[in-house]
C-alpha positions in Angstrom: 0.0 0.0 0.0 2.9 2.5 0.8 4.6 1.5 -2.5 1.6 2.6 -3.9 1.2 6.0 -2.4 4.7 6.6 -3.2 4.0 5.6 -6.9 0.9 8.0 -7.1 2.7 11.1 -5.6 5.7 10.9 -8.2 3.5 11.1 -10.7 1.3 13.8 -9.6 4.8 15.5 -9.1 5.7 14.6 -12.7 2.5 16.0 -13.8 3.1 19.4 -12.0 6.6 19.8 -13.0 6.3 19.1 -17.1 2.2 18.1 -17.5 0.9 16.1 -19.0 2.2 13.3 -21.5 1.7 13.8 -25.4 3.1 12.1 -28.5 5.9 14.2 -30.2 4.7 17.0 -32.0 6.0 18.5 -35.2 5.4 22.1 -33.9 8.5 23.2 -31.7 9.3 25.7 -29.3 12.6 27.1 -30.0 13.4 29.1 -27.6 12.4 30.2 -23.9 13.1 33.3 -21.9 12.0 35.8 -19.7 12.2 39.5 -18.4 13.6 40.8 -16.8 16.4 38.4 -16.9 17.4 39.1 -13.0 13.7 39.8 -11.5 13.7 41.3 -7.7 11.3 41.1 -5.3 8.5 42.1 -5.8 8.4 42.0 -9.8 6.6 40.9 -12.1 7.8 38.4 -14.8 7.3 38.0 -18.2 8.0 34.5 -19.5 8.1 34.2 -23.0 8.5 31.0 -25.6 9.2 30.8 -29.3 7.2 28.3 -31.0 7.5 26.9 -34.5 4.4 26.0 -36.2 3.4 22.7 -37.6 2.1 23.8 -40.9 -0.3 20.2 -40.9 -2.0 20.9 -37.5 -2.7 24.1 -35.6 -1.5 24.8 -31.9 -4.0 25.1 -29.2 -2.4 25.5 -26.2 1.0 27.1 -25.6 2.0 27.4 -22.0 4.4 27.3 -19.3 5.0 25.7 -15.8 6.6 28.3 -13.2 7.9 26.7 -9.9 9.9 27.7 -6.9 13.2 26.5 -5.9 13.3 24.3 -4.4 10.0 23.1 -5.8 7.6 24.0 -3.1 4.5 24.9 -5.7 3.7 25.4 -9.1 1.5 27.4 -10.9 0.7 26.3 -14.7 -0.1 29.7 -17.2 -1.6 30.4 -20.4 0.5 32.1 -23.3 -1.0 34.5 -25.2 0.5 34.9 -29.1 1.9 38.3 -29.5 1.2 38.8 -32.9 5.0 39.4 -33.8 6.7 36.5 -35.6 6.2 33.2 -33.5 6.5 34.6 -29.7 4.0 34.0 -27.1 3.8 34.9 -22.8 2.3 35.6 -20.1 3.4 37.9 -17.2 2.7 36.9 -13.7 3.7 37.5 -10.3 7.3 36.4 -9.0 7.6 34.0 -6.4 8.5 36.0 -3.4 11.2 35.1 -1.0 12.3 32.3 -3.4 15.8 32.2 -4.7 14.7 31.8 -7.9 12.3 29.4 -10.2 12.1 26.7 -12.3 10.4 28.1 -16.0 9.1 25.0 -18.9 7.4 26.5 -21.9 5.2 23.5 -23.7 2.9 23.6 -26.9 0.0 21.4 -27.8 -1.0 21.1 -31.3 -4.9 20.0 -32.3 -3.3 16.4 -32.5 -2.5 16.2 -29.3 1.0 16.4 -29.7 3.6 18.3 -27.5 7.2 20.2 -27.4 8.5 21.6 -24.3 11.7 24.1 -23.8 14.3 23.3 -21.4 13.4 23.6 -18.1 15.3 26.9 -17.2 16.4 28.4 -13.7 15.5 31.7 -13.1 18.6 33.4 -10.7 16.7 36.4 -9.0 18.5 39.9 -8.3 18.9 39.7 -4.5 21.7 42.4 -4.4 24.4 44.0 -6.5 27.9 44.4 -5.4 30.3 47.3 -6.8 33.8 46.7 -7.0 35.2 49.9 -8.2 38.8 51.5 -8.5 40.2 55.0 -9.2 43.5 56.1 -11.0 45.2 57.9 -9.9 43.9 59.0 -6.4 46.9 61.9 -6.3 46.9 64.4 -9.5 47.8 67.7 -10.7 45.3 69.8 -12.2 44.4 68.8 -15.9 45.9 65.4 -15.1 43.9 62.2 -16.7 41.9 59.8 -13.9 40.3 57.1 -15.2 37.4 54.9 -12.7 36.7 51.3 -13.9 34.5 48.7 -11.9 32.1 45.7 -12.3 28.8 45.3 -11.0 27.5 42.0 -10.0 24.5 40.3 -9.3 24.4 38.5 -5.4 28.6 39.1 -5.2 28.6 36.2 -8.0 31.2 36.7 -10.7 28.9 34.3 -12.8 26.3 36.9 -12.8 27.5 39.9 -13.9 24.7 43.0 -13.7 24.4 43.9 -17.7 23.0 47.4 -18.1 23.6 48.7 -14.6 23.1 52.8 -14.4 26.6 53.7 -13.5 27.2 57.0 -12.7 30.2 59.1 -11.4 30.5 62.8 -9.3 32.9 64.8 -8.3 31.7 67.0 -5.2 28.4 66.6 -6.0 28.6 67.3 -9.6 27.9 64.7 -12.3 30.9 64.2 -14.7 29.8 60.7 -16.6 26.8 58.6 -16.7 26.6 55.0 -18.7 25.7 51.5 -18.1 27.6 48.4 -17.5 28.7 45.7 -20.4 27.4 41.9 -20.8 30.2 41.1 -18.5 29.2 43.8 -16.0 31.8 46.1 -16.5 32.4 49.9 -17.2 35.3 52.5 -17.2 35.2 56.3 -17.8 37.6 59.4 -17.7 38.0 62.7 -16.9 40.7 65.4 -15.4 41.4 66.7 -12.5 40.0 69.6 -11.3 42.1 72.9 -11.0 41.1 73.5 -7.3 43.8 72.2 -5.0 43.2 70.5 -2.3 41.0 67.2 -1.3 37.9 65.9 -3.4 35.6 63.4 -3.2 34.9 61.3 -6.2 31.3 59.4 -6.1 30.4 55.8 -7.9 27.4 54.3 -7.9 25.6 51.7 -9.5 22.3 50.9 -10.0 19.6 48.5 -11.3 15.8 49.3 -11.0 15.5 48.7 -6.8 19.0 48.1 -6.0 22.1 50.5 -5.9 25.8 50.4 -4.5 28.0 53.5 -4.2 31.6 54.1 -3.1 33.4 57.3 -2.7 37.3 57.8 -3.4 39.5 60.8 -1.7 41.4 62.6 -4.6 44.0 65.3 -4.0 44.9 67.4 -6.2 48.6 69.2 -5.7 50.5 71.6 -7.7 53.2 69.2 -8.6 53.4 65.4 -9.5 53.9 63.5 -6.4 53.8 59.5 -5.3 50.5 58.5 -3.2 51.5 55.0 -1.0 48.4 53.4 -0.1 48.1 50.0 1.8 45.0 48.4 -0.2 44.9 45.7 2.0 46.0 44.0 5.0 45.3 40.1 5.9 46.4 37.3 8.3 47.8 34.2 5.8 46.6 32.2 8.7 43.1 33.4 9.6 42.6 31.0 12.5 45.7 31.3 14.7 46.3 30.5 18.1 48.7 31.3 20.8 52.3 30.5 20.2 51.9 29.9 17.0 54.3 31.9 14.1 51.9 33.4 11.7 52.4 35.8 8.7 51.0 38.9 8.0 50.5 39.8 4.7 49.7 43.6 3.3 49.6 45.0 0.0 51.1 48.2 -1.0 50.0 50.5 -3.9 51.1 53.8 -5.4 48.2 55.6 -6.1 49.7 58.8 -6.9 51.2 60.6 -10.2 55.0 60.0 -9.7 57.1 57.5 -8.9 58.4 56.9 -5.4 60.5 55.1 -3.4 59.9 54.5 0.8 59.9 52.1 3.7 57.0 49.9 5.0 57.1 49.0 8.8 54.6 46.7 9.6 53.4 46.5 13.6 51.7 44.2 15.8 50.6 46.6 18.7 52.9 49.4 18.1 56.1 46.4 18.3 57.2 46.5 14.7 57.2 42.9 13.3 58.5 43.4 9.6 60.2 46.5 7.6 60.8 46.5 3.3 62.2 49.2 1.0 60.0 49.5 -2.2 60.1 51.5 -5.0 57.0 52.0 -7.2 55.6 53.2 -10.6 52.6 54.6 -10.7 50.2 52.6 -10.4 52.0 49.7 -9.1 51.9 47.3 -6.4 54.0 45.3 -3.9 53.4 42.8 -1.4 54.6 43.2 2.1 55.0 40.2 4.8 56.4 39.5 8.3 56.0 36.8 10.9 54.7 37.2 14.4 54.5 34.7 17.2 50.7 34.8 18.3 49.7 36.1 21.3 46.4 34.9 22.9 43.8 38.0 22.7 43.0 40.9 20.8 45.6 43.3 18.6 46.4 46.0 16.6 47.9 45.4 13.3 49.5 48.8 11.8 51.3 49.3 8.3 53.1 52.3 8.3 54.5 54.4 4.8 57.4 56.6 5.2 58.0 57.5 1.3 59.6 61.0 0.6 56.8 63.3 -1.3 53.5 61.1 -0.2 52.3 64.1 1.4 48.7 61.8 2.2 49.5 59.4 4.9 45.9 59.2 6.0 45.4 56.0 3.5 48.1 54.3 5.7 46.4 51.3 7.3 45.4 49.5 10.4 43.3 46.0 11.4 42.4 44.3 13.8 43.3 40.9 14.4 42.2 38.6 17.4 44.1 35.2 18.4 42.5 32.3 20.4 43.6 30.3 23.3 45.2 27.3 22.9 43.1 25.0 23.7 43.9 21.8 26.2 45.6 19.1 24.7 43.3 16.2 24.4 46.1 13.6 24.3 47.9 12.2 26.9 48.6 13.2 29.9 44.7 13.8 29.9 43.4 10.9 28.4 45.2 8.3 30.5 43.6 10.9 33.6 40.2 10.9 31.9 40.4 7.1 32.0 41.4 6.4 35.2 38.6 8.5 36.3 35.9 6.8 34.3 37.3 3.5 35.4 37.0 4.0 39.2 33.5 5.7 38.7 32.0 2.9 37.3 33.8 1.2 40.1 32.1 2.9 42.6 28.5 2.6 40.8 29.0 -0.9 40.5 29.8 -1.7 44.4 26.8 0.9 45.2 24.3 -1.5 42.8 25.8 -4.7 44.6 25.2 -3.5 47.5 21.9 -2.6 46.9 20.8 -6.0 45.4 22.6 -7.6 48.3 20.7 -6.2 51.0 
């Protein structure tokens, strides 16, 4: 009887994923899709099939099965033709709170006979990330300074956010609007402006509900100068403990207009750890490292930039950085201690239930 059941509810699931079963048909749908391509909550969707007529029978039914992920429910739809070339759809609500859906477009022909599409995912537009970058950061008046990014769908470099608004300020003041490429991407220039001093330059990114922005300092001096900028700073061995020799790892980039030369000290609560001489173009980066022998608790990790002309030390950089405990050794002596202990318990409950059937 279970066997049964079992039977019965893979087919009704069978039925509600794809529908039901048909002989072949000559008709064929050629291609399935949907807009917009990255919905968001709450959107509606337009789901849209290509279907190639069977010049000996006529189609009467074109349609499409829209499920969530994972397949919780489906809702089956009716396609209406479009009256352009071979297209038909049907817009309907989006799933909310889903991750995305499961689309099948299907045609029935007055034989009886049936194509379906591939049965699609549909990735929905939870959030866009904006990774963006500025060259240079330091600049004479006039000079060139060129921003580039990507824009991403859910931080996935899979889904890149084609045909993102893009558009870049300087103090408030738009200087460049455009949109993103298929692979998400986009650059733009422009020159410096003639007042010296410290500006902020403005990115953001948009698509319908969502947005990102980030904002990058940009100095402008009367003469070419280098700009040392640590871009990042990171443990190699993120979960250390106490006595353990670790490495710290920072990067360090000139984001100035003129090459430079200068020393990075790298500190582990004001103690200094690591020092290197580096020499960069513009533009150019180096990679900095030292070792330190952990220290239970929390820390202050400093890299320090003393390069002659960097007259911007505020993008020097800090972290924080916390090491655990070392935990207590679970081999022996410990074990042959947690034994012994065991043992003489069950010693003693054993003599206490001997006793008790004894008396």
């Amino acid at each position: 009887m279970r066997g049964a059941i079992v039977l019965a509810l893979v087919a009704v699931l069978a039925t509600l994923t794809v529908g039901p079963q048909t002989a072949e048909a000559a008709l064929t749908v050629t291609g399935s899709w949907w807009d917009p391509e990255f919905p968001q909550s709450p959107e509606r969707i337009t789901l849209s099939a290509e279907v190639a007529p069977d010049p000996d029978h006529a189609i009467t039914w074109v349609g499409a099965t829209y499920c969530t992920i994972p397949v919780g429910s489906c809702t089956f739809h009716t396609m209406e033709y479009t009256g352009t070339g071979n297209v038909w759809n049907v817009t309907v609500d989006m799933y909310e709170g889903a991750l995305g859906a499961k689309f099948l477009a299907f045609a029935v022909d007055n034989s009886s006979a049936r194509s379906d599409s591939a049965n699609q995912t549909i990735t929905y537009g939870l959030s866009i990330a904006l990774d963006a970058s500025m060259t240079p950061q330091t600049a004479v008046p006039g000079d060139p300074i060129t921003v580039s990014g990507q824009v991403l769908y859910n931080g996935n470099e899979s889904v890149p956010a084609e045909g993102s608004d893009v558009m870049i300020k300087l103090d408030g003041a738009v200087l460049w609007t455009g949109r993103t490429d298929a692979d998400g991407f986009f650059a733009a220039g422009f020159t410096a402006p003639f007042s010296l001093g410290a500006h902020i330059v403005n990115v953001s990114a948009s698509v319908r509900r969502l947005a990102q922005t980030a904002d990058f300092p940009l100095s402008v001096v009367p003469t070419p100068q280098p700009d040392f900028s640590v871009t990042s700073v990171v443990l190699v061995t993120p979960l250390a403990e106490e006595g353990e020799t670790v490495t710290l790892r920072a990067v360090v980039t000139n984001i100035g207009n003129l090459e430079g030369s200068g020393r990075v000290t790298i500190t582990v609560d004001e103690v200094t750890v690591g020092t290197k001489d580096i020499t960069l173009e513009v533009g150019g980066s180096e990679e900095v490292t030292a070792t330190w022998v952990a220290a239970a608790g929390s820390h202050e990790v400093t890299v320090l930039i003393d390069a002659a002309g960097d007259g911007n030390p505020a993008n020097d950089a800090s972290a924080p950085l916390v090491i655990s405990s070392r935990p207590v050794p679970s081999g022996p002596p410990f074990l042959l201690i947690g034994a012994i202990l065991g043992i003489l318990g069950a010693a003693i409950v054993g003599a206490l239930v001997w006793r008790r059937k004894k008396g």
